[in-house]
C-alpha positions, 0 to 999 in steps of 0.5 A: 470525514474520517480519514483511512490510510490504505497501503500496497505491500510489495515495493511499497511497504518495503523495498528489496531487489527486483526479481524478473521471474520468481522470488527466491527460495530465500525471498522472505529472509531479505525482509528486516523487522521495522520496529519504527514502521510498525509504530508509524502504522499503529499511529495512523488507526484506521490502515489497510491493505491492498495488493496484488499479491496472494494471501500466504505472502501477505501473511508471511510479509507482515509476520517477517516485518514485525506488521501483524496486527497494524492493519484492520482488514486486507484485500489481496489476489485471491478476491479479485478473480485475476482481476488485478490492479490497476483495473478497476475491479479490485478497487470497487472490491477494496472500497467495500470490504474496507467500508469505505463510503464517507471517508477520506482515502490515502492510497500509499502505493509503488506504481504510477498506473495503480495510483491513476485508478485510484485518483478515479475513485477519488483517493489521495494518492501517495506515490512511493519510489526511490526513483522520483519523477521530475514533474508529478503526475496530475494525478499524484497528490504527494511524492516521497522516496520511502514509506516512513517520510511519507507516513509521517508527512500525510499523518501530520497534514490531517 
């Protein structure tokens, strides 16, 4: 079975303060190129994308980080019909733009609530947060406080 690596954008791929309303006018300035997470990536072969977020900050996301062209495809807001994580929804969607059927599924993701609907449509769930539980969730398979640890760790195990 092949393995396939599915990555959320926001807090995830990259961390920078929380914002409450709005991200500032100067929001995309905070993201650093990540030279050594563009190389992790490429390692893995078969990535994705799935955010909550629009297009353009995809797009913007990945051109400022130096991640363009790590990821085969993407799914991101405009194809949910505001329909948005953790319903669902954008799952199903994921799981057929990204021809997911007979593979087997790492969701690297932020939050608690989107990693249990993945764990119902069976995926291994990878939970990113600086701050970690004491007691993982029954429905986390792995706990890491940053991407790059994780990524290493999950590429090593398969």
């Amino acid at each position: 079975m092949e393995n396939v690596y599915i990555f959320d954008l926001d807090n995830t791929l990259y961390s920078v303060p929380y914002f409450t309303n709005s991200l500032p006018s100067n929001f995309y300035d905070l993201l650093p190129k990540d030279v050594e997470l563009r190389n992790l990536l490429l390692q893995l072969k078969k990535t994705y994308i799935f955010t909550n977020g629009n297009a353009r900050h995809l797009e913007l996301c990945l051109n400022k980080m130096g991640l363009r062209g790590c990821f085969i495809n993407a799914t991101y807001q405009e194809l949910f019909k505001k329909k948005l994580k953790p319903l669902l929804y954008p799952y199903i969607i994921s799981f057929y733009q990204f021809n997911l059927q007979h593979k087997n599924v790492f969701f690297f993701e932020d939050s608690l609530s989107n990693l249990r609907t993945a764990k119902h449509m069976e995926w291994n769930t990878i939970y990113i947060n600086k701050q970690l539980p004491r007691d993982k969730p029954l429905f986390v398979d792995y706990m890491f406080n940053d991407i790059k640890t994780a990524i290493k760790f999950i590429g090593n195990v398969n």
